[in-house]
C-alpha positions in Angstrom: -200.1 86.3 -111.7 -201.7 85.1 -108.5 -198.4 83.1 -106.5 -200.2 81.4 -103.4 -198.5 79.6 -100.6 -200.3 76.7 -99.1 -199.5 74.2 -96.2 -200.5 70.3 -96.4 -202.2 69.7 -93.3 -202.0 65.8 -93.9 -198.4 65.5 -94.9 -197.3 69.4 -93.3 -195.7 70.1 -97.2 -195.4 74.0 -97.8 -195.4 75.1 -101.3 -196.3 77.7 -103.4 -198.7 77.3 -106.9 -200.2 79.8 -109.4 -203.6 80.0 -109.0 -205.4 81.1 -112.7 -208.8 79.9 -111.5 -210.0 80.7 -107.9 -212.7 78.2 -108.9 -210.0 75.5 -109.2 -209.0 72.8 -106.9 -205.9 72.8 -105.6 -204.0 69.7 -104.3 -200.5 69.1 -102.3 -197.6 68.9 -104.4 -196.5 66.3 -102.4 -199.5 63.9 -100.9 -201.8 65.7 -103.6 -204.4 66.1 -100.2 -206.7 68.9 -100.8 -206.7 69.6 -97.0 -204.8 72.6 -97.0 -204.0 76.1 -95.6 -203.5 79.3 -97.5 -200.5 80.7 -95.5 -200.0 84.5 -95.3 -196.9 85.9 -97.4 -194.9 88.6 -96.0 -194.0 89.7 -99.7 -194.8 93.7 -99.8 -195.3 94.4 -96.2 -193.4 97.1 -94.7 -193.1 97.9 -90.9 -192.6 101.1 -89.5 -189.9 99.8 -88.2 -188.1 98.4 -91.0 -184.7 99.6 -92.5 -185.9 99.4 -96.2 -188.1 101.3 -98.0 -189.8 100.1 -101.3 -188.2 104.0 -102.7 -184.9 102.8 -101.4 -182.4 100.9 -104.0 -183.1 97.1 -104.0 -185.9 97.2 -102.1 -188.1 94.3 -102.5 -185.7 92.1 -104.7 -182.5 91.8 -103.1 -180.2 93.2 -104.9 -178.4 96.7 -105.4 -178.9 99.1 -108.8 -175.5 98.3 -109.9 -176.2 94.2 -109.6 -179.8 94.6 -110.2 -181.1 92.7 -113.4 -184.5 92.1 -111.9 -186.2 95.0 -113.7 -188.2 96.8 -110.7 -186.3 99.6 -111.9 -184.4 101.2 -108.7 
C-alpha cells in the first residue's frame, strides 16, 4: 500500500496518509490545506556506510529474530 508523508505548508503539520488514488486530493490532517509537500522517507535506504544490512537479523524493523513478530522473516 502506498504510505506517503506530507508537510502542511500553512499550518507546518507532518503526517503520513495512504494514498489508493494518485488522482485523489489530499488534504492536512490538521488545517485540511491542500498546500502541501510530499516529504522524502528514508524507509529502505541503505548507506555504504551503515552498520545494518537488510540480510542482517532485524534489519528494517527493529527488532531481533528471537523478539521478532513482524514477519519480514529474518
Amino acid at each position: 500500500m502506498p504510505l506517503y508523508e506530507y508537510k502542511c505548508k500553512d499550518c507546518k503539520e507532518q503526517f503520513e496518509t495512504l494514498v489508493l488514488n494518485p488522482e485523489d486530493t489530499v488534504t492536512c490532517e490538521t488545517c485540511e490545506g491542500s498546500n502541501l509537500e510530499k516529504q522524502f522517507s528514508p524507509f529502505g535506504i541503505k548507506s555504504e556506510d551503515s552498520q545494518d544490512s537488510f540480510d542482517s537479523p532485524g534489519a528494517g524493523c527493529g527488532c531481533t529474530p528471537v523478539s521478532c513478530g513482524c514477519g519480514v522473516g529474518h
